[in-house]
ROFIFI-200081 format. One record per atom (N, C-alpha, C): atom name; residue number from 1; x, z, y. Coordinates in nm, 3 decimals, padded with zeros to 5 digits. Atoms other than C-alpha are relative to their C-alpha. Example, Ala and Ser with C-alpha at 12.3 -4.5 7.8 and 13.67 -1.06 7.14 Angstrom:
2
at i east up north
N 1 00.089 00.000 -00.119
CA 1 01.230 00.780 -00.450
C 1 00.090 00.000 00.120
N 2 -00.082 -00.006 -00.119
CA 2 01.367 00.714 -00.106
C 2 -00.077 00.073 00.109
This chain:
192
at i east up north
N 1 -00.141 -00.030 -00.012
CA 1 -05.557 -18.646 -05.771
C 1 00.063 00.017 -00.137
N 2 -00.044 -00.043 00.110
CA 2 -05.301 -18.605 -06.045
C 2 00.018 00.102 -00.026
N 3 -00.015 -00.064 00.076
CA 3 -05.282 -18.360 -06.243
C 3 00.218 00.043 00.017
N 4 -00.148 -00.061 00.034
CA 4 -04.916 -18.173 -06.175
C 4 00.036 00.173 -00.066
N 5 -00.002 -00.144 00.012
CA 5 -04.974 -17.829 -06.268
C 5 00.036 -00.006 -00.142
N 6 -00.014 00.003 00.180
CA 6 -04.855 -17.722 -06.629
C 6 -00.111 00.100 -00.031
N 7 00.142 -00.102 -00.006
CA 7 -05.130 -17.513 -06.827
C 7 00.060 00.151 00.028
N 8 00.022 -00.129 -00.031
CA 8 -05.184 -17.171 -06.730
C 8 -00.081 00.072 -00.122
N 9 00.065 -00.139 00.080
CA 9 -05.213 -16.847 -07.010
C 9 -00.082 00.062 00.068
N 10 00.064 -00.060 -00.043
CA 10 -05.505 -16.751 -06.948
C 10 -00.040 00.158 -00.054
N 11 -00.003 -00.097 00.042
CA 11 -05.541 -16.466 -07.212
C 11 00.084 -00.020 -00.170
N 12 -00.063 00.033 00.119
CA 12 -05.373 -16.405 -07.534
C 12 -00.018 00.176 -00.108
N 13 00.004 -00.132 00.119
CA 13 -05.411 -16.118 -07.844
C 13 00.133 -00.010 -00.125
N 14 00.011 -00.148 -00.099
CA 14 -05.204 -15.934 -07.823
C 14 -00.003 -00.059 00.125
N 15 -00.067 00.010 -00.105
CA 15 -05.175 -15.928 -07.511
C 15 00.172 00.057 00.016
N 16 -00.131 00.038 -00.064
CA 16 -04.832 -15.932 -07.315
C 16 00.059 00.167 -00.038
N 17 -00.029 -00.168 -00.039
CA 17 -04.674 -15.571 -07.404
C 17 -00.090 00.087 -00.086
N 18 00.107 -00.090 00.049
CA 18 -04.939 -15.432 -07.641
C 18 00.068 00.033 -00.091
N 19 -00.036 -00.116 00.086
CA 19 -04.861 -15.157 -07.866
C 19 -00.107 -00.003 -00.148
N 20 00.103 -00.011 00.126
CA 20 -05.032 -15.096 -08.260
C 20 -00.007 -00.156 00.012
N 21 00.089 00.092 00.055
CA 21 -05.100 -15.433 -08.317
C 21 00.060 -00.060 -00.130
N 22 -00.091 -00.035 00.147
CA 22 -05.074 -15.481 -08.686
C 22 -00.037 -00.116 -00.065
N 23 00.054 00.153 00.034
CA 23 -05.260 -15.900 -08.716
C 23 00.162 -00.034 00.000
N 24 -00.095 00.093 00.007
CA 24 -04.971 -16.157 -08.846
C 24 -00.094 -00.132 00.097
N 25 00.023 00.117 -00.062
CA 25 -05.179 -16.428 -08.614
C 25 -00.019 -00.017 00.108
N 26 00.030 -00.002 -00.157
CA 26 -05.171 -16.476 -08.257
C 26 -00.045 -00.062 00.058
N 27 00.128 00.114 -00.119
CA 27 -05.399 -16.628 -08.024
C 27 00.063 -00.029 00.131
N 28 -00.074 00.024 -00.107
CA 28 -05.266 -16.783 -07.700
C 28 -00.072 -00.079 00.071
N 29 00.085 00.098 -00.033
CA 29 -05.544 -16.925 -07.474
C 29 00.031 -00.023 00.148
N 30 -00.049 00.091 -00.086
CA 30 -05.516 -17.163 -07.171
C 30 -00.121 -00.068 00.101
N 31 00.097 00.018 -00.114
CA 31 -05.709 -17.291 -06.858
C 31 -00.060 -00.144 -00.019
N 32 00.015 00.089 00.036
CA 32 -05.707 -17.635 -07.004
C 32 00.055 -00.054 -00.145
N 33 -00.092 00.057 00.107
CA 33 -05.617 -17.814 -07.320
C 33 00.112 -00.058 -00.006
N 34 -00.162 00.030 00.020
CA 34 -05.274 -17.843 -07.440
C 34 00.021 -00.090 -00.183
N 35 -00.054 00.050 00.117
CA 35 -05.075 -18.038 -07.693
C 35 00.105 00.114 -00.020
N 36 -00.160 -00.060 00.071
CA 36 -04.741 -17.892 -07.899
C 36 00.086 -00.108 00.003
N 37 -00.168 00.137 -00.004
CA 37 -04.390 -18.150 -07.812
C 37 00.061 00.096 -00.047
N 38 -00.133 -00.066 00.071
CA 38 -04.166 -18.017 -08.041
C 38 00.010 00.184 -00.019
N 39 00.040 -00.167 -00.036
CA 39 -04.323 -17.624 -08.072
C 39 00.081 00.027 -00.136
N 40 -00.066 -00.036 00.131
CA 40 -04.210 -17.637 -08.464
C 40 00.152 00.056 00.026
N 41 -00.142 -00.030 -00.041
CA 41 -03.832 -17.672 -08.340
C 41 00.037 00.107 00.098
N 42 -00.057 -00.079 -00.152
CA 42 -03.833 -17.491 -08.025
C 42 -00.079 00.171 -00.020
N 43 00.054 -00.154 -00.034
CA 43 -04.034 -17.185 -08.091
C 43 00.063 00.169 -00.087
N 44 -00.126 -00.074 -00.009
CA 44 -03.813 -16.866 -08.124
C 44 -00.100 00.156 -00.041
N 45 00.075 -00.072 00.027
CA 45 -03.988 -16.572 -08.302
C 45 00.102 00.162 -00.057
N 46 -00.095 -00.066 00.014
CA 46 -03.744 -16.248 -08.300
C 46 -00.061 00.165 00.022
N 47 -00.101 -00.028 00.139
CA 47 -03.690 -16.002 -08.547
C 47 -00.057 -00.125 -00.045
N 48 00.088 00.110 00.084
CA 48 -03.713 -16.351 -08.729
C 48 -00.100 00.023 -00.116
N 49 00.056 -00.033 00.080
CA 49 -03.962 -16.397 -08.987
C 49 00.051 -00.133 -00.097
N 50 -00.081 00.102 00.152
CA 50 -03.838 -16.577 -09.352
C 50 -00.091 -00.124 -00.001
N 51 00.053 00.126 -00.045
CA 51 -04.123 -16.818 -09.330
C 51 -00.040 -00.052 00.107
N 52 00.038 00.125 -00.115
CA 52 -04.171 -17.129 -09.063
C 52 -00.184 00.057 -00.021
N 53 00.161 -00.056 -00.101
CA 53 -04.542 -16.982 -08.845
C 53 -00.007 -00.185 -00.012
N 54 00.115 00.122 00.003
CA 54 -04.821 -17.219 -08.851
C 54 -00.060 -00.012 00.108
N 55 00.021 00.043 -00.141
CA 55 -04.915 -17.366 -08.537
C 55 -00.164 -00.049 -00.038
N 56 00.118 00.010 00.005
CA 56 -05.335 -17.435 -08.491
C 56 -00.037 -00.015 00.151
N 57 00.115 -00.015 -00.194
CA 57 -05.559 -17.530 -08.184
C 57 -00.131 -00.032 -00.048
N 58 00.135 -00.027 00.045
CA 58 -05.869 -17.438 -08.157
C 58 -00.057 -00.005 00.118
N 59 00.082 00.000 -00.154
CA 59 -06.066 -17.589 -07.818
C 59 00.140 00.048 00.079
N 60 -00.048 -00.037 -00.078
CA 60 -05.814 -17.446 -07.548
C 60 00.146 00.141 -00.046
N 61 -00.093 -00.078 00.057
CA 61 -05.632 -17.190 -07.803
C 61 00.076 -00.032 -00.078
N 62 -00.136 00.009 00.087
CA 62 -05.285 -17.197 -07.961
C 62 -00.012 00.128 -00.096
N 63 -00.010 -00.133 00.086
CA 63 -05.309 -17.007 -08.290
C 63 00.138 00.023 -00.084
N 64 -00.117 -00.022 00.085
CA 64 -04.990 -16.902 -08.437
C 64 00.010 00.091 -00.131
N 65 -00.043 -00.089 00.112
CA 65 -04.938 -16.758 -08.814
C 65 00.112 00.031 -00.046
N 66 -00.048 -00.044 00.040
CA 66 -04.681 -16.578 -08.838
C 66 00.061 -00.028 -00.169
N 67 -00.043 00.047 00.159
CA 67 -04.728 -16.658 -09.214
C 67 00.064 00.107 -00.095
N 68 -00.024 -00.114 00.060
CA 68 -04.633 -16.295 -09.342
C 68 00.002 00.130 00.074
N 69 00.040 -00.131 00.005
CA 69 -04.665 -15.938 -09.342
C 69 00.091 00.040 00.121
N 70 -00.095 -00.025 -00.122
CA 70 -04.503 -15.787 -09.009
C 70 00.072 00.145 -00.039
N 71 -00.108 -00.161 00.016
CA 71 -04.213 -15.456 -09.020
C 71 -00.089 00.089 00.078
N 72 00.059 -00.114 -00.074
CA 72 -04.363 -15.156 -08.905
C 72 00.087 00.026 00.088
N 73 -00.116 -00.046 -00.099
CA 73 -04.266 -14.977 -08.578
C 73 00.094 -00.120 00.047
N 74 -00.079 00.064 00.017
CA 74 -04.089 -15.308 -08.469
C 74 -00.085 -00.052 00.119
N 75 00.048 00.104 -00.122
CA 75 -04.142 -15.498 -08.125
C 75 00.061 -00.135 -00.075
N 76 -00.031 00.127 00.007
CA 76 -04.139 -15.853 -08.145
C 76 -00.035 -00.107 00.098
N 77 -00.004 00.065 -00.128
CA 77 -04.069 -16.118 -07.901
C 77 -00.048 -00.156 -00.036
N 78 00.076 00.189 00.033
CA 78 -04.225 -16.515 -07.902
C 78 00.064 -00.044 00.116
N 79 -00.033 00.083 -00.118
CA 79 -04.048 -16.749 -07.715
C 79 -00.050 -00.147 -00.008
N 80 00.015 00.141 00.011
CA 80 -04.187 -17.103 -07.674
C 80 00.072 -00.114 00.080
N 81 -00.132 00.112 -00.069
CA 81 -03.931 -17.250 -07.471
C 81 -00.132 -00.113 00.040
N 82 00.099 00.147 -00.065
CA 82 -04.144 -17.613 -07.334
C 82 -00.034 -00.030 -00.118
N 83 00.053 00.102 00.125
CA 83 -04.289 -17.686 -07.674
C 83 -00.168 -00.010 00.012
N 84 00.142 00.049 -00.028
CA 84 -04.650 -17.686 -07.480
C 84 -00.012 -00.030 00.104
N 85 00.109 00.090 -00.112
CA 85 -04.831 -17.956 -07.260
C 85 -00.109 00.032 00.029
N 86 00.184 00.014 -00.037
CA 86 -05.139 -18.010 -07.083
C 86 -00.008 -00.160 -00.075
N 87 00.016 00.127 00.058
CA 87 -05.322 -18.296 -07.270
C 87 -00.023 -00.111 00.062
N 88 00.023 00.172 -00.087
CA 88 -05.391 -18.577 -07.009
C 88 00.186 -00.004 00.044
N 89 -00.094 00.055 -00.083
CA 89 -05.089 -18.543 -06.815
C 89 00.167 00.030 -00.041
N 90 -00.126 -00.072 00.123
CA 90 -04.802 -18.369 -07.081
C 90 00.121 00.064 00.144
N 91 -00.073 -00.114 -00.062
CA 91 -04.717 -18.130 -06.789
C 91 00.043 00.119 -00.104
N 92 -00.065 -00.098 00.108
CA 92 -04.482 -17.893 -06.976
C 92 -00.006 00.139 00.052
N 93 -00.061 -00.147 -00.015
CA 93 -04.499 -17.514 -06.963
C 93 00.115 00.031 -00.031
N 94 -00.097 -00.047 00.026
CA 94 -04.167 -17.388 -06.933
C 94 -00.007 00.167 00.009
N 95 -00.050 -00.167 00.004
CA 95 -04.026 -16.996 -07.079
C 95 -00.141 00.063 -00.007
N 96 00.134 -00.108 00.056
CA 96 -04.382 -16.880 -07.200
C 96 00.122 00.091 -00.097
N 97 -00.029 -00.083 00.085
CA 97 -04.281 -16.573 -07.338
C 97 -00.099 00.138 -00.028
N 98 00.081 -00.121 -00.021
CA 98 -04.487 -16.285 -07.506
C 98 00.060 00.112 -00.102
N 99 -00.074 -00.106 00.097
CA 99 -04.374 -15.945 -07.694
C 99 -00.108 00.072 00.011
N 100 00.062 -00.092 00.099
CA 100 -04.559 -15.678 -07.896
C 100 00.047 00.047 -00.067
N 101 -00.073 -00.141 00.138
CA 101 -04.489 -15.336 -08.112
C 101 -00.108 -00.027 -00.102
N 102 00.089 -00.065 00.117
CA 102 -04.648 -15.273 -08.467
C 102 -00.009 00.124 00.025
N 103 00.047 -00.114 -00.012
CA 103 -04.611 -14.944 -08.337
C 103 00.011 00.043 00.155
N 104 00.125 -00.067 -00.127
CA 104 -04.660 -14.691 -08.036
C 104 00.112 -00.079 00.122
N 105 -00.048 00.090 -00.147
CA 105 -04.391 -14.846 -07.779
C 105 00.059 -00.120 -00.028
N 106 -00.023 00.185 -00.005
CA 106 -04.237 -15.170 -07.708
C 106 00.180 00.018 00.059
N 107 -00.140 00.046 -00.012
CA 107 -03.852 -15.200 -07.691
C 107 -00.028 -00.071 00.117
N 108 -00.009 00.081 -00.099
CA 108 -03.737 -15.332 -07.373
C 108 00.129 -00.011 00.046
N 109 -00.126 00.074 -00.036
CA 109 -03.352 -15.390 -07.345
C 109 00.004 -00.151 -00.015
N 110 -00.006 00.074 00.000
CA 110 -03.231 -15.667 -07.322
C 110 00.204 -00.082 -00.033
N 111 -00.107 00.080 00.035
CA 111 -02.885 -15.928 -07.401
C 111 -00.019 -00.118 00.052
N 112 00.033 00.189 -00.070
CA 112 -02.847 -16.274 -07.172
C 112 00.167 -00.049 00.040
N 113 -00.123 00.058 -00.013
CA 113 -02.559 -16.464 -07.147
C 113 -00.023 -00.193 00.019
N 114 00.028 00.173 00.019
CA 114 -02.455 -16.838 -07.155
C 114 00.098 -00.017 -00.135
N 115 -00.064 00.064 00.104
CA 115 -02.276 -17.040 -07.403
C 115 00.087 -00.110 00.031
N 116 -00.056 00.095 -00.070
CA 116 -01.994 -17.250 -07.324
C 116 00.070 -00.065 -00.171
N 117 -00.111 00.066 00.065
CA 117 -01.818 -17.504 -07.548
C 117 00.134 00.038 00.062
N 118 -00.123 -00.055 -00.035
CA 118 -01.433 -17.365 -07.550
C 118 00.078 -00.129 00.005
N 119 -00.064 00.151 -00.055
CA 119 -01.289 -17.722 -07.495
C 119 00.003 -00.024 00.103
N 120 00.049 00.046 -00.121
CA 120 -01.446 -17.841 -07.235
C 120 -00.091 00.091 00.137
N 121 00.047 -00.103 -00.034
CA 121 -01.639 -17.556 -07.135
C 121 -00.160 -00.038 00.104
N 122 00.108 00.027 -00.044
CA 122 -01.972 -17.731 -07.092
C 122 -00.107 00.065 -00.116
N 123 00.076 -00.072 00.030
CA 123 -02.299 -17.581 -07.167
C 123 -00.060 -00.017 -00.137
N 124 -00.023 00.056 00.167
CA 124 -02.366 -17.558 -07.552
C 124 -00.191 00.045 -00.030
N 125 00.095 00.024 -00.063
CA 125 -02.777 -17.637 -07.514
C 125 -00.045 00.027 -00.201
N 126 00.057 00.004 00.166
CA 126 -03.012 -17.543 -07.902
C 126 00.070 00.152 -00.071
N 127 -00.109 -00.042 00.069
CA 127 -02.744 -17.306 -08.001
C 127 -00.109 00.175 -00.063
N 128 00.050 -00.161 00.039
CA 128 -02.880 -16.981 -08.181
C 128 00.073 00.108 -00.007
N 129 -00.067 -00.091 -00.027
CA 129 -02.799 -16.667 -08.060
C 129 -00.007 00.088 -00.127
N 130 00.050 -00.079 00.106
CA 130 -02.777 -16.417 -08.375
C 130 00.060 00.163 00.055
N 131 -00.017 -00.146 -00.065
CA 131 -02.786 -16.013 -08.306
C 131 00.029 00.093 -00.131
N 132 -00.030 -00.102 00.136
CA 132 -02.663 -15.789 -08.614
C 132 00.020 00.125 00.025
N 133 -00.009 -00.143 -00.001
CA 133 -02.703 -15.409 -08.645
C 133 00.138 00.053 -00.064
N 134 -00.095 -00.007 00.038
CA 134 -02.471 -15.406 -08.909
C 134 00.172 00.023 00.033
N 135 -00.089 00.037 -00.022
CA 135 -02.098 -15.344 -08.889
C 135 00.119 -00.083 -00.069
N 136 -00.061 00.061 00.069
CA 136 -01.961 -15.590 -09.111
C 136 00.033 -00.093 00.046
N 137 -00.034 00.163 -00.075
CA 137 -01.749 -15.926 -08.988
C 137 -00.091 -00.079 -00.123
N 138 00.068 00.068 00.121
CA 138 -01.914 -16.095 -09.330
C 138 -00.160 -00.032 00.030
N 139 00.141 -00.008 00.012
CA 139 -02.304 -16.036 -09.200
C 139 -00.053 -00.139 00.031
N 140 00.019 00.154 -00.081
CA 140 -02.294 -16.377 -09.005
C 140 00.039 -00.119 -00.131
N 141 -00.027 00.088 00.100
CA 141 -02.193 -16.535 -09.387
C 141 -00.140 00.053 -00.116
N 142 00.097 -00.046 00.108
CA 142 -02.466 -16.336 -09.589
C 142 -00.127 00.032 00.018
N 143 00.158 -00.047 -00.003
CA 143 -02.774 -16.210 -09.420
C 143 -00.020 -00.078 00.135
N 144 00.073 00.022 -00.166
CA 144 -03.034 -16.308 -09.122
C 144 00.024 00.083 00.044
N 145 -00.024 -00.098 -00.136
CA 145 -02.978 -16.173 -08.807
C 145 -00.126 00.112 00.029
N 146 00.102 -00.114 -00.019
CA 146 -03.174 -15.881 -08.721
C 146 -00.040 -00.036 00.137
N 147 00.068 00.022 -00.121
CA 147 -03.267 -16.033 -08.365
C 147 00.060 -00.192 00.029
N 148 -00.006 00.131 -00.049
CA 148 -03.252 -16.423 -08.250
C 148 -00.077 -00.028 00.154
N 149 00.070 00.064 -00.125
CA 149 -03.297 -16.638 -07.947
C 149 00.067 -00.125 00.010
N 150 -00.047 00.187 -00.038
CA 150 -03.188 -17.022 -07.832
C 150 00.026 00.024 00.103
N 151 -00.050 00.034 -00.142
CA 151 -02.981 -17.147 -07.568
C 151 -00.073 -00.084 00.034
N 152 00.041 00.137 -00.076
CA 152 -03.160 -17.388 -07.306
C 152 00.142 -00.064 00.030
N 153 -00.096 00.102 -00.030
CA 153 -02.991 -17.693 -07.161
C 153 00.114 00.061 00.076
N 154 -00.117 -00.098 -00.064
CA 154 -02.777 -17.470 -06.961
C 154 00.070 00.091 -00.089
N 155 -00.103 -00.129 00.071
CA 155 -02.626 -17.245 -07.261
C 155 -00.060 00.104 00.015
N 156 00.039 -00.141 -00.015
CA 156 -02.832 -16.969 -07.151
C 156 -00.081 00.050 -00.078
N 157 00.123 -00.064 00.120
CA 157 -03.008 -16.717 -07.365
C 157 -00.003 00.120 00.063
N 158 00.092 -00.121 -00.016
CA 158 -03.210 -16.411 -07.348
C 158 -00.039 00.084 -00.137
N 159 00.059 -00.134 00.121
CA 159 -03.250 -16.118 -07.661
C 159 -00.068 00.050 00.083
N 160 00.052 -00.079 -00.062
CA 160 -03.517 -15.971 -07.528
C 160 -00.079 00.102 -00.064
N 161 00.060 -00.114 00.069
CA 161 -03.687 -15.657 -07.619
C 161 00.069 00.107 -00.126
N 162 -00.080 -00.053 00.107
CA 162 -03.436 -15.499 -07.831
C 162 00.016 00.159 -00.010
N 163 00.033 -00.165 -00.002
CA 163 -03.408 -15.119 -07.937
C 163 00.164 00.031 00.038
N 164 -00.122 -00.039 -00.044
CA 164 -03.102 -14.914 -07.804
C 164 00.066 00.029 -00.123
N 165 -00.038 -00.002 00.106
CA 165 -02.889 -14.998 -08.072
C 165 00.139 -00.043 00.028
N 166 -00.117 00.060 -00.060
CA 166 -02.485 -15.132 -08.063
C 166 -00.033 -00.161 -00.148
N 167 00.019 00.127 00.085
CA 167 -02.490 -15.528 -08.196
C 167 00.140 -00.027 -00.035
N 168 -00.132 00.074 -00.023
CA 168 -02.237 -15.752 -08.302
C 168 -00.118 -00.190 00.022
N 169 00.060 00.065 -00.078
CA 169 -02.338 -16.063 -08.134
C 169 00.070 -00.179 -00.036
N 170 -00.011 00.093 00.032
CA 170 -02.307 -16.436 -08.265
C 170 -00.047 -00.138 00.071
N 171 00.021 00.101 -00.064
CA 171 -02.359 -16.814 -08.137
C 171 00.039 -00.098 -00.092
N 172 -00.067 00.096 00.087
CA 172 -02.422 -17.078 -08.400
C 172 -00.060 -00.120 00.007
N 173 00.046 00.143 -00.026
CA 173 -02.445 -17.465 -08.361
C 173 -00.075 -00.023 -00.135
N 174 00.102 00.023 00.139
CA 174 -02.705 -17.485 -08.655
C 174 00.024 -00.161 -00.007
N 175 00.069 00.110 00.061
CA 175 -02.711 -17.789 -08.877
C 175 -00.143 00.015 -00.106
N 176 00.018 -00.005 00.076
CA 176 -02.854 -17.661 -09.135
C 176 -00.210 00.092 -00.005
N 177 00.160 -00.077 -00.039
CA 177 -03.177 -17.378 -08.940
C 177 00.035 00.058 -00.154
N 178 00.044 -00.090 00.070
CA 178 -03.100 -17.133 -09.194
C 178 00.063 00.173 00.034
N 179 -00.028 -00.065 -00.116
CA 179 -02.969 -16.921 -08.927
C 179 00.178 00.145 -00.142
N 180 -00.088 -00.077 -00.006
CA 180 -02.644 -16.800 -09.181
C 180 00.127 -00.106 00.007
N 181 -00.131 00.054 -00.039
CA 181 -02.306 -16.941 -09.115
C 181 00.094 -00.081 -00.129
N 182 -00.078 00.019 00.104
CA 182 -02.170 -17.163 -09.381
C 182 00.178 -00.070 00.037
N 183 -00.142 00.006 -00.063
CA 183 -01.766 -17.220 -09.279
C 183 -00.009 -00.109 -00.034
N 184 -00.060 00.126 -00.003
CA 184 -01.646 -17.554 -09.176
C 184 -00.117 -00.100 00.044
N 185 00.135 00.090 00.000
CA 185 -02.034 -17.688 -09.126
C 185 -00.058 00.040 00.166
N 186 00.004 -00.036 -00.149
CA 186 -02.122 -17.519 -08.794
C 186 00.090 00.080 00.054
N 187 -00.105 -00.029 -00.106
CA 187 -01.970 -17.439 -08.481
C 187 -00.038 00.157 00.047
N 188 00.001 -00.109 -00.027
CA 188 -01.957 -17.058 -08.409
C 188 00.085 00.086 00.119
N 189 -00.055 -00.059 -00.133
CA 189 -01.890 -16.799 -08.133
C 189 -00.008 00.157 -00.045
N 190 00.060 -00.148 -00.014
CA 190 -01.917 -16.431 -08.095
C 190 00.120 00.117 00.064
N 191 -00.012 -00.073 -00.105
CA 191 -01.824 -16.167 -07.886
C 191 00.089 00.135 -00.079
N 192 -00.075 -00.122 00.038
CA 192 -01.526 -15.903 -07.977
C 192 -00.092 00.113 00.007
């Protein structure tokens, strides 16, 4: 028979929700072997980190490096959106998602919305959500966001795991993936 199933997480370190864990590299293992379609682009790693994670397979495991030193006390969320297959049949896992603290609990609010183009008011699909602590209108021209996530094909996004904090809340058509806002080059949104 064919093969329709996408792969199945079978275990992963951290695990889903784990507390203390203080490794920059994550393990993500699977019931069968998988490829990566487009994991570089699509994978969503929030509080961001300054350098692009290193993707690895190893037999049945997805190893991810982080690629630097992690914030203390700080949950952090992994989104892989469909950027992994099974290898015969490139069944896609869709919305793997996993989160972890460096310290003793795990943030769990949350921020979901959609994204509409104000023209036409169709669904604005890639778009990066940006989350700022700060209260400055300028932060979205000078610094990274203190929380990220991507719209799917529908506009929709998800901040997940966030600490009870008040944001100011952004939406930017990236050309550029350097997630700050240079005027006149991308298309921007955000929320009074």
């Amino acid at each position: 028979l064919k093969d329709t199933i996408p792969p199945v997480m079978i275990y992963s370190l951290p695990a889903n929700n784990q507390t203390n864990f203080k490794d920059k590299i994550i393990r993500v293992t699977f019931n069968e072997l998988i490829k990566m379609e487009g994991l570089n682009e699509k994978f969503v790693v929030s509080p961001p980190v300054s350098k692009r994670p290193i993707f690895r397979m190893k037999g049945k495991t997805l190893i991810v490096d982080l690629n630097e030193p992690l914030k203390q006390n700080t949950t952090y969320s992994l989104d892989f959106k469909d950027g992994i297959v099974d290898n015969n049949e490139g069944n896609r896992l869709k919305d793997l998602r996993l989160a972890f603290s460096t310290g003793p609990t795990i943030d769990s609010l949350c921020i979901v919305g959609y994204v509409k183009d104000a023209f036409n008011l169709e669904p604005v699909k890639n778009s990066t959500i940006m989350l700022y602590t700060g209260k400055s209108d300028t932060l979205v021209y000078k610094k990274r966001p203190d929380f990220i996530a991507k719209t799917n094909s529908q506009g929709f996004f998800a901040v997940t795991n966030l600490p009870a904090d008040s944001f100011k809340v952004y939406a930017l058509s990236e050309v550029d993936n350097n997630m700050k806002y240079p005027a006149g080059v991308d298309s921007i949104a955000f929320l009074d």
